[in-house]
C-alpha positions in Angstrom: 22.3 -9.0 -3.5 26.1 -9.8 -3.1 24.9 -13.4 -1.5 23.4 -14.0 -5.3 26.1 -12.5 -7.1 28.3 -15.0 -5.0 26.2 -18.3 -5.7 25.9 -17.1 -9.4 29.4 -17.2 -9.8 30.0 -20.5 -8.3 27.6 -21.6 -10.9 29.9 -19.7 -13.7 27.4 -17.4 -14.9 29.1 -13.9 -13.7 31.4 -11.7 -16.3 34.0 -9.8 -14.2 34.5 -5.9 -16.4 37.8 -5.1 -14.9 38.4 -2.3 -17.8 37.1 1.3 -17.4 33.7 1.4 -18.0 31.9 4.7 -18.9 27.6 4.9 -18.0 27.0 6.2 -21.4 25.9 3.2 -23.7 29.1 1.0 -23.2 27.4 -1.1 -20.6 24.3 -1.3 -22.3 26.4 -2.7 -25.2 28.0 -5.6 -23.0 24.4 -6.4 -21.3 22.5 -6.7 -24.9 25.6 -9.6 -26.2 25.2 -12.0 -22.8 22.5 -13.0 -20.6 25.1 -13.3 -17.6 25.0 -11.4 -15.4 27.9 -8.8 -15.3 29.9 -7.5 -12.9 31.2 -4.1 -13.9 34.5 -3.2 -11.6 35.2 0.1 -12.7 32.0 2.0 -14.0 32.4 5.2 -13.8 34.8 5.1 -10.3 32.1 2.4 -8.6 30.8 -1.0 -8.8 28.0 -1.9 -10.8 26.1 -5.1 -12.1 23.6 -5.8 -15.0 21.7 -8.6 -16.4 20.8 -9.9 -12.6 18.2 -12.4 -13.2 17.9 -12.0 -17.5 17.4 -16.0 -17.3 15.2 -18.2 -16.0 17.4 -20.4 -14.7 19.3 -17.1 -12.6 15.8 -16.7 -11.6 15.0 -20.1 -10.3 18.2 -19.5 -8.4 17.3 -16.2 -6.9 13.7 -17.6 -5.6 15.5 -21.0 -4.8 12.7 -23.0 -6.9 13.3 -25.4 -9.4 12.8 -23.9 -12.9 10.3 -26.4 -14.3 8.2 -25.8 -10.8 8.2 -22.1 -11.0 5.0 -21.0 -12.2 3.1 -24.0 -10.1 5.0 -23.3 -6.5 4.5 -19.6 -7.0 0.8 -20.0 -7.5 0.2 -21.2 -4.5 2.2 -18.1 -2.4 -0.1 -16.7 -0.3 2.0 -13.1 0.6 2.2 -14.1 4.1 5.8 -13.3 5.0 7.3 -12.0 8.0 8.7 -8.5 8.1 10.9 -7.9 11.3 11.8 -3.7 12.2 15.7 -3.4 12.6 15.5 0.2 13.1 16.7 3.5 12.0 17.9 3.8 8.2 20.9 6.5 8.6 20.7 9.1 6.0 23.6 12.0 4.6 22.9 14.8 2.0 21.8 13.3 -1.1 24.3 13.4 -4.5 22.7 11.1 -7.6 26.2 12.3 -8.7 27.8 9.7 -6.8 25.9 6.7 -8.5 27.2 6.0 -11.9 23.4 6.1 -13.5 23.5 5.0 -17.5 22.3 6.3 -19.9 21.2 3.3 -22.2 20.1 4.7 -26.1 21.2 7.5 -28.0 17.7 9.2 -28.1 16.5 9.0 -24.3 16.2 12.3 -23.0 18.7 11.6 -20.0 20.5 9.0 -17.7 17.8 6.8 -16.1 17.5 4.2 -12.7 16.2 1.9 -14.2 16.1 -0.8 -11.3 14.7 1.7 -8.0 12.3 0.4 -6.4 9.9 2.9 -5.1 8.7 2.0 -1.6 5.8 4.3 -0.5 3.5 5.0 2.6 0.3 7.2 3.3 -1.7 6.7 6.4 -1.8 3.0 6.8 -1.4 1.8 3.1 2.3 0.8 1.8 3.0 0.0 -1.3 6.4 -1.0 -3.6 7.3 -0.6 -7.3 9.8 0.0 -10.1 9.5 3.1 -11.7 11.6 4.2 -14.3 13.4 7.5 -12.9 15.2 10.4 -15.1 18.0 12.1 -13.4 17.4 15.9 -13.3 19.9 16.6 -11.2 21.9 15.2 -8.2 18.7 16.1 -6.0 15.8 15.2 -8.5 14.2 12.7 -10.6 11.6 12.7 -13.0 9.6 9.6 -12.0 7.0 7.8 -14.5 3.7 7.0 -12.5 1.7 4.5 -14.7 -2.0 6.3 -14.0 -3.9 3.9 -12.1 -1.2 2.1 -10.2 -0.9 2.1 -6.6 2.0 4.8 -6.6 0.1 7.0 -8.7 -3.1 6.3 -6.1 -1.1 7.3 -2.8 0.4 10.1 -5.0 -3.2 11.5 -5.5 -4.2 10.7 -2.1 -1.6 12.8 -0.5 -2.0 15.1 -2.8 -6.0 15.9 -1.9 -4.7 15.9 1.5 -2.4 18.8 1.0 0.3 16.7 1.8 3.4 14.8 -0.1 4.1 11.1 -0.8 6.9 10.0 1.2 9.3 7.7 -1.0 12.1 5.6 -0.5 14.2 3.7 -3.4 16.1 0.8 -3.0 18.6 0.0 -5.5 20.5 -3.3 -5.5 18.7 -5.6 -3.3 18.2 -9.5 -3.3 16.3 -10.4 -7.0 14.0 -12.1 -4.9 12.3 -8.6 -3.2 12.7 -7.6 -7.0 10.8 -10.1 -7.8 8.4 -9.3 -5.3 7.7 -5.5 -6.4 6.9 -6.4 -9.6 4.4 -9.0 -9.0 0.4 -7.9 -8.6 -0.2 -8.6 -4.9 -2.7 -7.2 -2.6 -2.1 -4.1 -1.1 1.0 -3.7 1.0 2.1 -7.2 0.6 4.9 -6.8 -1.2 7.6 -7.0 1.4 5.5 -9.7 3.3 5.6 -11.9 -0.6 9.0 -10.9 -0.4 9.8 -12.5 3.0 7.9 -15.5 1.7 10.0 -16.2 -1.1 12.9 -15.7 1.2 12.1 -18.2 3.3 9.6 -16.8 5.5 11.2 -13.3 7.0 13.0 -10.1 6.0 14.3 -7.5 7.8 13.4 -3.9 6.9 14.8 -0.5 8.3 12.8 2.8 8.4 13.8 6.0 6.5 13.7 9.6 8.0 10.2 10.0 6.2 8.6 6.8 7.8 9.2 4.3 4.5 10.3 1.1 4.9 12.7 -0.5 3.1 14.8 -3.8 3.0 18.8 -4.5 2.7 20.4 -2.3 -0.5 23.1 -1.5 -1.4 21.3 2.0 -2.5 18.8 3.8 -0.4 17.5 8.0 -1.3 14.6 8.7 0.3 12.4 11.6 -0.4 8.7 12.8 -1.0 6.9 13.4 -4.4 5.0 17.1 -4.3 2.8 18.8 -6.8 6.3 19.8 -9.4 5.8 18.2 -12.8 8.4 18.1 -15.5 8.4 16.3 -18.8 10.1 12.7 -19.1 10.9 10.8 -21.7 11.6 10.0 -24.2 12.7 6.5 -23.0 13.0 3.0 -25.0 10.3 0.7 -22.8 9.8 -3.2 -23.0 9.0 -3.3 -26.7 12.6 -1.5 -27.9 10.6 1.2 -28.9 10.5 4.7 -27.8 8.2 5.3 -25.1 6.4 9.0 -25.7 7.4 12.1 -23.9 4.6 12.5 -20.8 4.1 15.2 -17.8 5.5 13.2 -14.8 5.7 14.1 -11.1 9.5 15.0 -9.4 10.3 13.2 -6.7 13.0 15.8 -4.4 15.6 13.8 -2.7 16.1 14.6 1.3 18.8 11.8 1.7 20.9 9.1 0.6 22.2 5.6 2.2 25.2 3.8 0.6 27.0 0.5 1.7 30.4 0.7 2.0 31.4 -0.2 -1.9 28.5 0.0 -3.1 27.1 -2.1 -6.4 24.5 -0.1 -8.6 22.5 -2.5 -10.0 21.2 -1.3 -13.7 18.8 -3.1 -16.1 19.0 -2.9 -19.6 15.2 -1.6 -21.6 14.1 -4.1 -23.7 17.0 -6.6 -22.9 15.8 -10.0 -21.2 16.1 -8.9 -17.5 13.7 -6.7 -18.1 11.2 -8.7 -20.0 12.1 -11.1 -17.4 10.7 -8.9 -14.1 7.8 -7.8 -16.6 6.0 -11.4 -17.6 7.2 -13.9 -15.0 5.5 -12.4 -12.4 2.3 -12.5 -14.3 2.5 -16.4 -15.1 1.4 -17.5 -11.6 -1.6 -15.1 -12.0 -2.7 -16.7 -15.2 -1.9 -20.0 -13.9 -4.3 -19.6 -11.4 -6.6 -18.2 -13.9 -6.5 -21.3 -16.0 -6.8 -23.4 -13.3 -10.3 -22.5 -13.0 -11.3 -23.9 -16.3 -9.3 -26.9 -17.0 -6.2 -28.7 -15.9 -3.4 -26.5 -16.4 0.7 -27.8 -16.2 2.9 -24.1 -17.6 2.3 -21.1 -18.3 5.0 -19.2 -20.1 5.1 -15.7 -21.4 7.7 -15.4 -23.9 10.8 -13.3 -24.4 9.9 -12.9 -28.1 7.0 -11.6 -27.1 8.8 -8.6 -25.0 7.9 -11.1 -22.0 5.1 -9.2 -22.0 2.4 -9.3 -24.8 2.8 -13.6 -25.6 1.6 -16.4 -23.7 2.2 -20.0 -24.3 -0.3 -21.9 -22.1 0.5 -25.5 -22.1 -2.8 -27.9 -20.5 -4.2 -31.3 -20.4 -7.7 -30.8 -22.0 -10.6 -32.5 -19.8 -13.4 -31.3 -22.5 -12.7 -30.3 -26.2 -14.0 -26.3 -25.3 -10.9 -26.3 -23.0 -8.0 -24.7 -24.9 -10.4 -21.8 -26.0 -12.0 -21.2 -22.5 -8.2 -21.1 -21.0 -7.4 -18.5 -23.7 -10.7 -16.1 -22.6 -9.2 -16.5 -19.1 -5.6 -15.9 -19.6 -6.7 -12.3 -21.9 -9.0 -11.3 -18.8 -6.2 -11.8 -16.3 -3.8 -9.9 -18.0 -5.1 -7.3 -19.9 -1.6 -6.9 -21.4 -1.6 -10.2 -23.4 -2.5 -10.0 -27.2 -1.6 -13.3 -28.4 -2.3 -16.9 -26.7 -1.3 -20.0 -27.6 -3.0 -23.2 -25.9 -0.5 -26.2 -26.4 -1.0 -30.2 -25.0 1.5 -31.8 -22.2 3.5 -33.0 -24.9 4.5 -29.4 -26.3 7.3 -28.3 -24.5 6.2 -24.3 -24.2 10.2 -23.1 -23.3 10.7 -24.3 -26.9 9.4 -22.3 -29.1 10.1 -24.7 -32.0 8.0 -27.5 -30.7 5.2 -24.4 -30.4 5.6 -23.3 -33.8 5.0 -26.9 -34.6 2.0 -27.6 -32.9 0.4 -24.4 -34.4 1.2 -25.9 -37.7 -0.1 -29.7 -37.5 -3.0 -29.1 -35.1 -4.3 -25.5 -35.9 -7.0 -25.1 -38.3 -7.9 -21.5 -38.8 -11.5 -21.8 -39.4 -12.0 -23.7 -36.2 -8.9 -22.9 -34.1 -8.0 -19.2 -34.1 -10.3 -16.7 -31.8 -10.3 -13.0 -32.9 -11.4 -10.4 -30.5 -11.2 -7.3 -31.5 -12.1 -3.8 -29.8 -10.2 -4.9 -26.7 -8.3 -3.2 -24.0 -4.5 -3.4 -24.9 -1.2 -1.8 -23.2 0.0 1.2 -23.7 3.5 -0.1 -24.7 2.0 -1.7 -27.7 3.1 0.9 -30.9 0.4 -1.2 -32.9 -2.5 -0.1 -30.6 -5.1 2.2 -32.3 -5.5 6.4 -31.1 -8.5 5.2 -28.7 -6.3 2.4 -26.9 -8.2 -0.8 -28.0 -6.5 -3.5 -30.0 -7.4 -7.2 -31.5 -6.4 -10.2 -29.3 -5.9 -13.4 -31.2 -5.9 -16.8 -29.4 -5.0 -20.3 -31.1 -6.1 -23.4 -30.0 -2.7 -25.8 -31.0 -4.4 -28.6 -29.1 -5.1 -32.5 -30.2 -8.6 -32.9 -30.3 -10.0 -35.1 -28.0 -10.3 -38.9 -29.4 -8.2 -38.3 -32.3 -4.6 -38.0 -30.3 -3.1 -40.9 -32.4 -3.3 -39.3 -35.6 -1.2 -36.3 -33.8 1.5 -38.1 -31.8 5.1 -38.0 -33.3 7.7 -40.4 -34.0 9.6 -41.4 -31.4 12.2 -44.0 -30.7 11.1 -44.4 -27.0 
């Protein structure tokens, strides 16, 4: 991470916070005014940084792709990455009170790590994740398991087995492994689609427990049991307050810290975190697209909590095109409740030049799609009691044989 904090500021995007900085809201405050990525000097007697990749352009940086190539070059990753063994992680007593953890609203029940990245291992099956984690005290944390997931999975499997998840989280790594353990792969391939987008190899150490884990500037690892606590409440991706849930406790058996450490936070809501939520998911739908007609971007917006908006932007072979693209975009990501199918000429980072295709080339008797009964996401606070929703998708397309009456004036 302190390689990409370097090349970030020789591209001037780093803030140096040489003031005192307390964890409670202050930080938060900074991180929601700037998109750079700041460097906080002081916080709380360490080093810290937010707002790590909250652009796409930091992001392009971190995966060493050009920006407008993105979504195209990491379609075609195939997760097959070296990982190379350097040994034995060492390990002293754990104390969360030596990491200045933030808390980040006025109404979350506690101080959370927002950016840990939960590696995990039962039998032969590994897998990597961020999980939002509430400080219970310097030995415990309160982690949410999204039901379903592959944390949860191992979590139950050990469980059955009479036996405990071994953990490890990694805080403050390269944005790139980030990356990486927040994208859908296939099982245990997170470290080698991590090593991929490095270049073809990273280096990993093992933990007391068995877990693998790559360079941080933060390691505790531990095992998640059969306690249970409550967690939450805690503002999620939309800004809103997630609800209070039942959560498993991880217990904390030791800790790892560089010398001078950097905690690396992100902000809920802000645009780092909508960031590491959608991007990964725009290869996916790429791919998805791809099957049905010629697709050029995929973008899911920030607007849209980077989450629950895509702008899908295609060069139509048939006039069904636009509307079969939307169908598979909504069963790739079961997240997405609004779609927007735009032509090459529709820039889909500029959500002006969107709004305007949507209002020269939409017609809503013709244009608009309307499912409703769907699955949604849980984050969504406009979701009905049994979980379903109503997906719309638009088709702000030409139609075919008719793209003169629909091209702008230009002086090219």
């Amino acid at each position: 991470m302190r390689e990409f904090i370097d090349r970030m500021r020789e591209c001037g995007n780093v803030i140096d916070i040489d003031d005192p900085v307390d964890v409670v809201y202050e930080p938060c405050r900074y991180a929601h005014r700037t998109d750079k990525l700041l460097f906080f000097h002081r916080l709380a007697g360490a080093r810290g940084v937010m707002n790590v990749t909250a652009t796409r352009d930091a992001l392009s940086l971190a995966l060493n792709i050009p920006r407008d190539d993105m979504v195209q070059r990491l379609s075609r990753m195939e997760y097959q990455g070296t990982v190379v063994r350097q040994g034995t992680l060492p390990m002293t007593a754990p104390d969360l009170s030596k990491l200045p953890v933030l808390k980040h609203y006025p109404l979350d029940a506690g101080r959370y790590i927002t950016a840990g990245i939960v590696f995990s291992r039962f039998g032969d099956l590994e897998n990597a994740s961020i999980h939002r984690l509430q400080v219970l005290d310097d030995r415990h944390v309160a982690a949410r398991l999204v039901e379903g997931r592959h944390t949860s999975t191992l979590h139950r499997a050990a469980r059955e087995q009479g036996e405990r998840l071994p953990v490890a989280v990694a805080i403050g790594v390269h944005p790139a492994v980030t990356f990486a353990c927040c994208t859908r792969v296939p099982k245990g391939k997170e470290l080698p689609y991590a090593a991929e987008l490095l270049g073809g190899e990273i280096r990993v150490w093992q933990c007391g427990n068995g877990v693998l884990v790559p360079e941080a500037e933060i390691v505790l690892e531990g095992y998640i049991g059969g306690e249970t606590t409550e967690e939450g409440p805690f503002v999620d991706i939309t800004g809103t307050y997630d609800m209070i849930r039942n959560q498993p406790v991880i217990e904390f058996t030791g800790m790892h810290l560089m010398k001078d450490f950097i905690y690396h936070g992100i902000l809920p809501a802000g645009n780092e975190h909508r960031i590491l939520m959608g991007a990964p998911y725009e290869p996916s739908i790429y791919r998805a697209v791809a099957g049905v007609t010629e697709v050029k971007n995929v973008i899911l917006t920030t607007g849209g909590c980077g989450y629950f908006h895509a702008v899908i932007q295609v060069r139509k072979q048939t006039q069904g095109d636009a509307k079969n693209a939307i169908m598979a975009a909504f069963a790739t990501h079961t997240s997405l409740k609004h779609v927007v199918v735009v032509d090459e000429d529709i820039d889909p980072t500029l959500l002006e030049d969107v709004e305007f295709a949507v209002a020269t080339r939409v017609r809503g008797d013709r244009d608009i799609m309307v499912v409703t009964g769907a699955r949604g996401s849980s984050l969504d606070p406009s979701q009905a009691e049994d979980g379903t929703n109503v997906k719309v998708g638009i088709d702000a397309t030409m139609p075919l044989g008719r793209e003169e009456e629909f091209r702008r004036a230009a002086w090219e």
